[in-house]
N, C-alpha and C positions, 0 to 999 in steps of 0.2 A: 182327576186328582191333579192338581196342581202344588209342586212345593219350590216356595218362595227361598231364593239365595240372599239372604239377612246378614247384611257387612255389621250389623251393630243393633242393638236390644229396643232399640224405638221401631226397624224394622219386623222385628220379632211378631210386637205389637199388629204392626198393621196386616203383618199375617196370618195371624191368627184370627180379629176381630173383623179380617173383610171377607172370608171363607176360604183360603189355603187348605191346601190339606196336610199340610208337612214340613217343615222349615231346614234347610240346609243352614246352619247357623257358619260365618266364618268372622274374622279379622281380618287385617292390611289390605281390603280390595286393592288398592294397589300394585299391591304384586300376585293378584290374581286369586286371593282366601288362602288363609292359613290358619292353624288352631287358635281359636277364642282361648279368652282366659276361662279357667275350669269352674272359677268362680262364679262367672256370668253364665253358665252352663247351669248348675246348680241353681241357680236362684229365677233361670226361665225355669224349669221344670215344675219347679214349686207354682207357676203361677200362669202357662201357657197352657193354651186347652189341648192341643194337637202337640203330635212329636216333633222333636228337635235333635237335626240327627248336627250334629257340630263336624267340621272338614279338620281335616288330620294331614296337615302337612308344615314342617318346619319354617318361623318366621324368612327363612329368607327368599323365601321364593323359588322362581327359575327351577332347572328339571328337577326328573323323579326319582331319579338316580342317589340311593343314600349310602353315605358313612356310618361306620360302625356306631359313631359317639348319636347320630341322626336315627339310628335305625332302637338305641337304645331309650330316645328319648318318645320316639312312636311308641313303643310300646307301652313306657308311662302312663303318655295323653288317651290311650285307647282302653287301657283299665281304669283311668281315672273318671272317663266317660263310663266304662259300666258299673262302679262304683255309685257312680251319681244318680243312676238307672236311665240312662240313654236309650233310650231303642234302637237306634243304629245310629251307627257313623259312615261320612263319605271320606276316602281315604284311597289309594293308588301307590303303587311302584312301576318303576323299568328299569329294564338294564341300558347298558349303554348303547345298546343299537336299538333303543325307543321301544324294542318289546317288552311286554309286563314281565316282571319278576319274578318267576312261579313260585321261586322259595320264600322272595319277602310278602309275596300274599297267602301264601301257606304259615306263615308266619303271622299275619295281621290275623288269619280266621281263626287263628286258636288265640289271641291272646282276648279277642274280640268276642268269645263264647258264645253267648245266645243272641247277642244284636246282629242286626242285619248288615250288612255290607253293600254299599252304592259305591262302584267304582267313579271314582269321576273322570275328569275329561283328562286323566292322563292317557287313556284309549285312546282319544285324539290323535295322539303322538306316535303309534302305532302301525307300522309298516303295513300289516295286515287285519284289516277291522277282525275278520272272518277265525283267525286262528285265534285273534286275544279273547272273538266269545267264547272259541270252543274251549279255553281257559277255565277263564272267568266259570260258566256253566259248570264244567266237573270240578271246581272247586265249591261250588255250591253258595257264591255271591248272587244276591236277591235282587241286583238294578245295575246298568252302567248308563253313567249320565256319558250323552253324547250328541254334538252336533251332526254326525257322520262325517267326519274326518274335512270339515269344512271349516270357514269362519263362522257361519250361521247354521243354524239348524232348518231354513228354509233351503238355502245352497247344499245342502247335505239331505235332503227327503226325498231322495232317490233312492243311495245307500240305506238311511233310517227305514227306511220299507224296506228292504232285502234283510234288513238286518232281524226287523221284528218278523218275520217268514221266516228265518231261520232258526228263531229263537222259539218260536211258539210261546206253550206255556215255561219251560224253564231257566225263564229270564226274563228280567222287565228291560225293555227299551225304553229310559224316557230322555226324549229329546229336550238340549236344551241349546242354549247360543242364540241371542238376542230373538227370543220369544215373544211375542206379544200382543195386545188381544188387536192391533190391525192386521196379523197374520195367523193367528195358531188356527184359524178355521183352515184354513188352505192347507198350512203344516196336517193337522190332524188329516186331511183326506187323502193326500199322500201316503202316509204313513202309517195310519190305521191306530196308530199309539196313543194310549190310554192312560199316560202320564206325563207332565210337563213341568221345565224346572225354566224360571224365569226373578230377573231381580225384580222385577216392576218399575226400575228406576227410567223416569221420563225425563228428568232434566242432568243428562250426561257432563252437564258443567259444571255440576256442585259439588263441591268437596262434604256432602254430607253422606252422599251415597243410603240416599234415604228409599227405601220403596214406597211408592207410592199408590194411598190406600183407591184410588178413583181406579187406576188401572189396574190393580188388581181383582176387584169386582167386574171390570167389562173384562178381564184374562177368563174370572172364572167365570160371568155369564155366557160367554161365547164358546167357553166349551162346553155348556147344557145344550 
C-alpha cells in the first residue's frame, strides 16, 4: 500500500490513476500540510477511485500544541470531513513537552466516529516513540505515520522495525519521510512494513509541489 501526500487536487489525480492506494490530501506544504479546503474534499470524493484521508491541522503551522479557539476549530474540520464521508483523517496533538495529548486525541476519536485515525508525524516529536504507541494503540488509532524519530524514514529503519515488532497486528506502522522508489526496497527489508507514505515529488524546486506520476509507479512497482 502506498499512500500518496497530495499538496493540491492535480496530485490527487496522479495518485489515484498511477496506482496508490490512499491519498493523504493537505494544503500549505509549506508549512509542512494543513487542512485543505472542505470543498476540495467534497468534490475529490465524488470523483477519486481510492480514499482521501485529508490532514487536520490549523493553517498556521509550527507545533502540536493547541488553543482553545484551535482545538474548537479541529473539531469542525474533522466532522466536516465525516459529514463529507471521509474514511479517515490524519490529524495529531502534544502537549508541551512534545508528548501526545491523551485528552485531545481522546477527543479527535470521538468527534471522528467511525473514520480511521493516522497519527502523523507529530510522533516524531515525541520523547518516547515506545510510550506514544502504547498510546496511540489503547486508544484504538489504526496507523502512525512516521520516519522513526529521524529526518528520513531510511535514517530511522532501525527504530521503524522495533517499532513494527512491537506493534504487531494492533497498529499499522507506515513509514514515511522522503520515501522513494530509489530506496523503499531497502526501507521495506529493514522494516518489514507494509505501508508507505511518500509525496512522489522529484523536482524539490518547484513551487508546484506536484507528485509525480513516473515515480509513483516505479514507488509502487518496487514495492511488488
Amino acid at each position: 500500500m502506498l499512500e500518496v501526500c497530495a499538496y493540491n487536487v492535480a496530485s490527487c489525480f496522479v495518485a489515484d490513476l498511477n496506482g496508490a492506494g490512499r491519498i493523504e490530501f493537505c494544503a500549505n506544504p509549506a508549512l509542512g500540510g494543513t487542512t485543505p479546503p472542505i470543498k476540495d474534499v467534497r468534490e475529490l470524493l465524488n470523483v477519486i477511485g481510492i480514499p482521501v484521508y485529508p490532514i487536520i491541522r490549523p493553517a498556521r503551522g509550527g507545533d502540536f500544541v493547541y488553543s482553545k479557539e484551535e482545538t474548537e476549530l479541529i473539531k469542525q474540520e474533522i466532522q466536516a470531513c465525516r459529514q463529507a464521508g471521509c474514511k479517515g483523517i490524519s490529524t495529531g496533538a502534544a502537549s508541551r513537552d512534545n508528548r501526545l495529548d491523551r485528552e485531545m486525541m481522546l477527543r479527535i476519536m470521538d468527534w471522528a466516529g467511525p473514520m480511521e485515525i493516522t497519527c502523523h508525524k507529530v510522533f516524531d516529536e515525541t520523547p518516547d516513540a515506545f510510550e506514544a504507541l502504547e498510546l496511540l494503540m489503547s486508544l484504538g488509532v489504526k496507523r502512525v505515520l512516521t520516519s522513526g524519530l529521524k529526518k528520513t524514514a531510511l535514517e530511522g529503519a532501525p527504530l521503524l522495525s522495533q517499532l513494527i515488532k512491537h506493534a504487531g497486528d494492533r497498529i499499522i506502522i507506515m513509514p514515511g519521510g522522503s520515501v522513494r522508489s530509489t530506496n523503499i526496497k531497502e526501507i521495506s527489508a529493514i522494516t518489514g512494513a507494509k505501508e508507505f507514505h511518500s509525496s512522489a515529488i522529484t523536482n524539490p524546486n518547484s513551487d508546484l509541489f506536484l507528485a509525480d506520476e513516473i515515480e509513483v509507479r516505479a514507488i509502487v512497482a518496487a514495492m511488488k
